[in-house]
N, C-alpha and C positions, 0 to 999 in steps of 0.2 A: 753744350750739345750732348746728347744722348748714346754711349756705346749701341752700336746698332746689335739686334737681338741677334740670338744664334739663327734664329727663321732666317735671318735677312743678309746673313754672309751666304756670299756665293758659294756654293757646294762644289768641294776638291775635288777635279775628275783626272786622271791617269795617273800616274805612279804607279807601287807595287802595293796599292789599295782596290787594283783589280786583277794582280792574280789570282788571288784563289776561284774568282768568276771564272778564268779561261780558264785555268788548268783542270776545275770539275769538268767543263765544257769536252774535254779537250779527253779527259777521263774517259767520261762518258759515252763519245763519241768511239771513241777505241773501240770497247769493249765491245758496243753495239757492233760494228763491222767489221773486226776480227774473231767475235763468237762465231757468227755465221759464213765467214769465210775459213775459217781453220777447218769445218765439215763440211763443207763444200759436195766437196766429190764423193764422201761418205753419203750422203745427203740425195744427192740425184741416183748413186747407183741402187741403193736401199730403196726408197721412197719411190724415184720417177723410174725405173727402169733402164737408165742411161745408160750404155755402153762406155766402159772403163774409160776408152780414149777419148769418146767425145767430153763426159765429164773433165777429164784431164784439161783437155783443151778449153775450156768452157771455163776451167777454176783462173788456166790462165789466161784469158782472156780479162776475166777479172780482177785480175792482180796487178795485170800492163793496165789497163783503165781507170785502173783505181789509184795508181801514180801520175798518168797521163794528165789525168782530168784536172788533176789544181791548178796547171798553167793555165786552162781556159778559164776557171773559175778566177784565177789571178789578172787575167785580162779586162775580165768582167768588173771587176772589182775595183782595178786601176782606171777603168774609163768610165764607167755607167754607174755604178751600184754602191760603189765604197767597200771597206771589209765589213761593218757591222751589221746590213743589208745581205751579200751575200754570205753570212754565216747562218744569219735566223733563217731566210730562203731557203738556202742548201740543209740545212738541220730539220726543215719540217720534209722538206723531198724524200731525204734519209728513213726519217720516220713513215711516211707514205711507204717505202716498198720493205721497212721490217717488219709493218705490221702486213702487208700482202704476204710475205715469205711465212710469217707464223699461223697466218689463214692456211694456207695451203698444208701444213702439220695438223690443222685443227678441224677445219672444214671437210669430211667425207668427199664431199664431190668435185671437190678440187685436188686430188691426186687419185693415180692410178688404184684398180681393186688390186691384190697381192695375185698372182698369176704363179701359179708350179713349172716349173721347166720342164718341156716336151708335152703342155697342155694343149688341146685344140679346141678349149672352150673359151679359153681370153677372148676379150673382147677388145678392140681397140682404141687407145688411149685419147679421149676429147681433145679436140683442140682448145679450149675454152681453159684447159687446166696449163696445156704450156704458155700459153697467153698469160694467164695471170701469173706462173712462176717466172718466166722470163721479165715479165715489165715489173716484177719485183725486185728479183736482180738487176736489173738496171737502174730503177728510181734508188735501190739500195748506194749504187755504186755511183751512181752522179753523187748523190746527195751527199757521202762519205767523203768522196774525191775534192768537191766544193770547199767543205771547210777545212781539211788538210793544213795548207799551206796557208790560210787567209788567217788562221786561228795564232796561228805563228808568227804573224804579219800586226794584227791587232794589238797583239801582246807588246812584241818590241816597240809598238811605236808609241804605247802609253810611257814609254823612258826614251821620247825623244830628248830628251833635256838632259839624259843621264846616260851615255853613249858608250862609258864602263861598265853601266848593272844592266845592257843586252845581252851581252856575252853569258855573263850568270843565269839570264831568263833563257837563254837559249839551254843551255845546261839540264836546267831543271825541266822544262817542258818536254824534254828528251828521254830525262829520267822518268817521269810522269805516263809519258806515251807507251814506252817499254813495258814498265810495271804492270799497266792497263791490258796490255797484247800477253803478258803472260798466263795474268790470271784469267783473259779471255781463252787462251788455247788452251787452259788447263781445266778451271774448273767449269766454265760454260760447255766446251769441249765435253767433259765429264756427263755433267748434266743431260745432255742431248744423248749421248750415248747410253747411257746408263739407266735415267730416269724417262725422260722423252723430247720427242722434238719439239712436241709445241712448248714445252717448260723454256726446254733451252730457248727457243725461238722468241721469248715472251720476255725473257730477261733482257736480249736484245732489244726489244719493243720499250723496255719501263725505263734501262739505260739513255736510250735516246732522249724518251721524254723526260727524264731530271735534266739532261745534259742542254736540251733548249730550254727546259724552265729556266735552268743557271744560268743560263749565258743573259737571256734577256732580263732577270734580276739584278744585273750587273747593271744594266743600259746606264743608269743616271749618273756611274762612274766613271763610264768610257771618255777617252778623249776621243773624237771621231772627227775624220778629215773628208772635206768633200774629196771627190773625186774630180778631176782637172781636165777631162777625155783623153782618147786615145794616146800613150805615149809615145806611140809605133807609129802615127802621123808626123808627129818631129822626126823621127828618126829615118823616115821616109824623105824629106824632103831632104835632109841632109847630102843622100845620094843623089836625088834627081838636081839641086839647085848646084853640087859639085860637078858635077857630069855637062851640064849646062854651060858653068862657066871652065869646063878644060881648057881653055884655050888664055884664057886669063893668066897674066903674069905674077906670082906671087908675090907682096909688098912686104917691106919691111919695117911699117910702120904701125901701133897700134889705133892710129887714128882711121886706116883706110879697114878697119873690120869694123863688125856691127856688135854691136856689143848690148842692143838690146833695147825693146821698146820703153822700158820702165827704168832705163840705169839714166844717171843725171850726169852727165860729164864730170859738173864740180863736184860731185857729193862721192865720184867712184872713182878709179883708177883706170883706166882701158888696157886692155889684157890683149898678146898678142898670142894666138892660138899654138899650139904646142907641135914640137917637130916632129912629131911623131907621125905615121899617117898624115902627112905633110895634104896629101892631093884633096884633102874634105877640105882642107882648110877654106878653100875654093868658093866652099859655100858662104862664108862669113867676107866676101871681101864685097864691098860696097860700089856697086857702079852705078854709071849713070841714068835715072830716073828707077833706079830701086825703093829710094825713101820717098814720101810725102813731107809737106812743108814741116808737117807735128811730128818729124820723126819716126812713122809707122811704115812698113813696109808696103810697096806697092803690089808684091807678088809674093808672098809667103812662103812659094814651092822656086823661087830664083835666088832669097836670101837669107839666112838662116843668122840665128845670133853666136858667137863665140861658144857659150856657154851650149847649145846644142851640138853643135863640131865637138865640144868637148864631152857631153854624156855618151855619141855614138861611138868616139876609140876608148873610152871607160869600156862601153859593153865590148869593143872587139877583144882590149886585154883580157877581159874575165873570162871571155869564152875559152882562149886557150889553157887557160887554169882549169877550167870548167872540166873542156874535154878529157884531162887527166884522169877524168872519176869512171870515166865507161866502163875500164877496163876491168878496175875494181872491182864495180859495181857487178859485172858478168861475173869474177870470179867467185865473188859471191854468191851469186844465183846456182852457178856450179853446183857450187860447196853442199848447198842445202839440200841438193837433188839429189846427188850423189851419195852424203852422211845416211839419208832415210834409204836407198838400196844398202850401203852397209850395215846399218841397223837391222829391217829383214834378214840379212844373212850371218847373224851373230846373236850370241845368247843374251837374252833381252828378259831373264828371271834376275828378279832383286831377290823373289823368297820365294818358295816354294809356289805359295800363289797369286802371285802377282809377278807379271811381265810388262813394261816399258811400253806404251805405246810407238812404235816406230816414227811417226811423224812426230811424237812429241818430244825424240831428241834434239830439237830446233830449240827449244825451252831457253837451253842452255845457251845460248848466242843471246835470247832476249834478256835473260836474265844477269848473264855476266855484262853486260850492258850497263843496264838500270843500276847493279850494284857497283859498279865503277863510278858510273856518273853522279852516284849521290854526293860524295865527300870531294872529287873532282876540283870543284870550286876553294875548298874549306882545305884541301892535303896535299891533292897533287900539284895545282899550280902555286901555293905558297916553297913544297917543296922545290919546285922547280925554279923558281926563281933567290931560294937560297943557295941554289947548288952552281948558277948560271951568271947571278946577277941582274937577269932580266925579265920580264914576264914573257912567257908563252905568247906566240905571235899566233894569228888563226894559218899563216901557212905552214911555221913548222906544226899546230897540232896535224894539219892534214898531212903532211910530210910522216910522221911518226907514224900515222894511221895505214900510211902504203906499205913502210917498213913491216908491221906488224899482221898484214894482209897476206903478203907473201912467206912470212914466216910461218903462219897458219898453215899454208898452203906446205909448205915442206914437212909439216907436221904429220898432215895428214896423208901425204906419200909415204914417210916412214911407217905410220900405223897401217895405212895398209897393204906395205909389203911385207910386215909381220903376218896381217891377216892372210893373205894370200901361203906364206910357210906351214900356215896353220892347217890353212882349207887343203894343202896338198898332201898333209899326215893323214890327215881326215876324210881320203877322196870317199866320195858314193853318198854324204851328207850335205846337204845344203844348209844345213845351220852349221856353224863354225862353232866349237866351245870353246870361246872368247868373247867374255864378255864384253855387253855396248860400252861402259863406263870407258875402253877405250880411248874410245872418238869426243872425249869428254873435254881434255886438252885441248883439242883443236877449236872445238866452237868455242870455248872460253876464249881463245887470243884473238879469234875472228869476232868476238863478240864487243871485246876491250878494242881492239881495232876501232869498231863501230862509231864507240863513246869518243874517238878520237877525231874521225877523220867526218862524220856526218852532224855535226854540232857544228862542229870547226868551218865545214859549206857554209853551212848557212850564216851563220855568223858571218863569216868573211863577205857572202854574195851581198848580204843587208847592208854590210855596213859601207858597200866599193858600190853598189850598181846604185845608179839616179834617181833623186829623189822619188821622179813620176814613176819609177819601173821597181818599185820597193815590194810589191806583190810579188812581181815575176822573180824575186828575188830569194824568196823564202818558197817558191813554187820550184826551183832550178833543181834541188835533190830530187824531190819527186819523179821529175823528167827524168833524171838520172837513172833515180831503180828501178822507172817502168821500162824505159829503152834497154838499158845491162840484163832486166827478165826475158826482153822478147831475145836478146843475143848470147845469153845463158841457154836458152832453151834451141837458135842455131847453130850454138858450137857443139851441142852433144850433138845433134846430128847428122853435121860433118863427122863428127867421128867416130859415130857407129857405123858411117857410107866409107868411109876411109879406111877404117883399120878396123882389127878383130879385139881390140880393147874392154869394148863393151857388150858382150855378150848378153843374150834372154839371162843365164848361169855370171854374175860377175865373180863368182870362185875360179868360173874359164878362163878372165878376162885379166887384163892389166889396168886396173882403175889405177894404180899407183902410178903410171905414166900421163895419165890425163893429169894428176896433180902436179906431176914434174913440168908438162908444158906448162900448168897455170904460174908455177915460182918463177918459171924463165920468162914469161912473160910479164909475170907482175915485177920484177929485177927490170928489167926494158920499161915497164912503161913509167918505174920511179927515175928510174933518167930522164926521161918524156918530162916527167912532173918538175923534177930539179931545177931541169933548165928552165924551165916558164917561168917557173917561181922565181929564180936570179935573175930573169928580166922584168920580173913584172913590178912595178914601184904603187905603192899604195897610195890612193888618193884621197884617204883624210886620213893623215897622220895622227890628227888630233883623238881618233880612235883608236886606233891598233891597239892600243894596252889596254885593252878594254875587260881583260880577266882579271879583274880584281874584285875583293870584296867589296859589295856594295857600303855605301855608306849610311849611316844616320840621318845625313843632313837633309 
């Protein structure tokens, strides 16, 4: 018999014979939607006329949206569409509204004429032109939001089989996105500024389109998993089929739960559901005329299988890990807001002519980032595990990541109770001579933070949350820093309403005590984290060690 030809062997699909597909994807995708959102508010105040705060507001509404949005697109994904489907989808929507956003730089009669202040010959501005810049930013920010987290999702689960080299993929995808976001806020940023908006706007436009070319050049490699429906139906019935039977006596036998339409007595072991959250148990216990003669349940929403009772206190533990990250997350959003009023009020010349763009001392967090996480895999955790004996767990990387959060944070209370010594020698100037290079420290360790503790989420949620809910999984950071933005941007204004802190003048003000709450609070809330973490027990062991080098094999 004949060796079958190379045509006629089946063609390899998953492995890490489809990263470079997602991570151009994933490149790509960056650039496109943090080119145009780093000028954002540059962008409407110049161009549309926009009043500072509505712009303000407007950036941030985009920001919380454009985090928000992957959990929907992760739902989408897990029940309807698959990730492969909702990538190409979300990637051409994306493109839809960069190429509307670069129309409106490009096309005359879709932005405002230039108007002189105290003119009374303006004319007023079409409605036809906010129409089409709004539904541009939006189709922008779905589309962005969509493949976020799905892209991250696709990737891990092409190394379903290799449960040690997700952790690495998680790594680098990280380092990849970072990279992407710098050279978008820098040299796109540049661009737009310097040369013009529709250039800028167009590179957005041509990034998108390689970045779906790539991904769909990929297709014939992907491993891709239908989607199974709603997961959130299981987990629905969990409660209504427990609450049902409250009244029901708990047994102590594995034969009185349900263990499952598809398990075969002989061929499985029968499991008695776990003491945890004891009261769902409720749902798996088997009464009478719940089963049919084949074994099938007669009401789906009265009897649930073991193994469902078991995916819904998986999600109640992870939530409490979960919620650990808000605070962070806020402290974070702080930081950024805050660093760019210190920049404005501090010497911002590297040379005589050339000054620092104020917002673009954010650089420095994405940067010291990406340059951590490159070697990450290859330095830090071989180091780590010579010095320990053991590999790097994803709760202590997140653990280390809180440490180093709040350290930032006292950082930047020191530098600017220096800057404040400065600004008071110096009264009647509003720029301090003290240089930004300052504030340089601080986003570096909130940066290295970063590479610690927002890899380490995801990793951890992917590898604990159930099977069905593996979107929602890699979508969970997301939620994270879009909810910590919207409560970043409540706590400055609780305490501009509260205290004289934060003055119009922050040389008036005591910014260094807003950083003192953030340390005291990030010290509280790594106790908050501590404790979860010593109760929380991991449910594939078989993973946890999953930071190692990948292998050959």
């Amino acid at each position: 018999m004949e060796a079958p030809s190379e045509a006629q062997l089946p063609r390899r699909t998953g492995d890490w014979i489809t990263f470079p597909f997602i991570i151009a994807s994933s490149v790509g995708l960056a650039l496109a939607f943090v080119g145009w959102t780093s000028n954002l508010i540059v962008y409407l105040i110049k161009e549309f006329d926009v009043d500072s705060i509505d712009a303000a507001q407007i950036s941030n509404l985009v920001n919380g949206a454009g985090s928000l949005i992957p959990i929907v697109a992760a739902i989408i994904a897990d029940s309807f569409l698959g990730c492969f489907s909702t990538i190409w989808i979300s990637s051409f929507i994306s493109l839809l509204g960069t190429i509307l956003l670069a129309l409106t730089a490009t096309v005359d009669s879709l932005r405002p004429k230039p108007c002189e202040v105290g003119s009374t010959s303006c004319t007023p501005k079409p409605k036809v032109q906010s129409v089409v810049l709004y539904a541009a930013i939006v189709l922008a920010t779905l589309g962005s939001g969509g493949t976020r987290s799905t892209l991250a999702t696709i990737g891990a689960g092409q190394l379903a089989d290799k449960p040690k080299d997700q952790g690495i993929f998680f790594n680098w995808f990280f380092f990849f996105w970072y990279s992407a976001s710098v050279i978008a806020s820098t040299a796109i940023v540049y661009v737009e500024d310097n040369v013009s908006w529709k250039a800028g706007f167009f590179i957005c436009v041509a990034s998108n389109v390689v970045a779906l070319l790539i991904f769909l050049m990929g297709s014939k490699f992907y491993a891709k998993f239908k989607p199974e429906g709603s997961p959130f139906t299981s987990l629905a019935r969990v409660i209504v089929a427990s609450i049902t039977k409250r009244q029901v006596a708990l047994p102590s036998t594995a034969e009185d739960f349900f263990q499952g339409c598809n398990v075969v007595p002989k061929e499985a072991l029968a499991v008695v559901p776990s003491k945890t959250f004891r009261f769902l148990n409720r749902a798996a216990i088997i009464s009478e005329g719940d089963l049919k003669p084949d074994g099938s349940t007669t009401n789906r929403w009265r009897l649930c299988s073991v193994q469902q009772v078991e995916d819904f206190k998986t999600l109640i533990k992870i939530l409490s890990l979960w919620s650990t990250s808000f605070f962070l997350g806020t402290t974070i959003g702080v930081q950024a807001s805050l660093s760019i009023l210190q920049a404005l009020a501090m010497n911002r010349h590297i040379e005589p002519n050339f000054q620092i763009p104020a917002g673009s001392v954010l650089v420095f967090v994405l940067l010291s980032t990406a340059l951590f996480l490159a070697p990450f895999d290859k330095f830090v955790l071989p180091t780590w595990k010579n010095l320990t004996g053991k590999s790097l767990t994803p709760l202590q990387r997140i653990g280390i990541g809180h440490v180093l959060n709040f350290l930032s944070m006292g950082v930047s209370a020191l530098v600017e109770s220096k800057r404040l010594n400065v600004a008071k020698s110096n009264e009647g100037s509003n720029i301090v001579p003290m240089s930004v290079l300052w504030l340089v420290p601080q986003l570096v360790i909130v940066g290295i933070a970063e590479a610690f503790h927002y890899p380490g989420q995801v990793s951890l949620y992917y590898q604990e949350f159930p099977i069905t809910l593996k979107n929602m999984a890699t979508a969970m950071i997301s939620v994270l820093v879009g909810i910590a933005f919207y409560f970043a941007t409540a706590l400055i204004d609780v305490v501009r309403k509260t205290s004289k802190w934060l003055p119009g003048n922050i040389n008036d003000g005591r910014l260094d005590n807003v950083y003192w709450i953030l340390v005291v609070g990030g010290v509280v809330n790594f106790g908050y984290y501590v404790t979860c973490a010593w109760y929380y027990k991991y449910q594939n062991l078989n993973e946890v060690d999953h930071n190692e080098i990948p292998s050959d094999e």
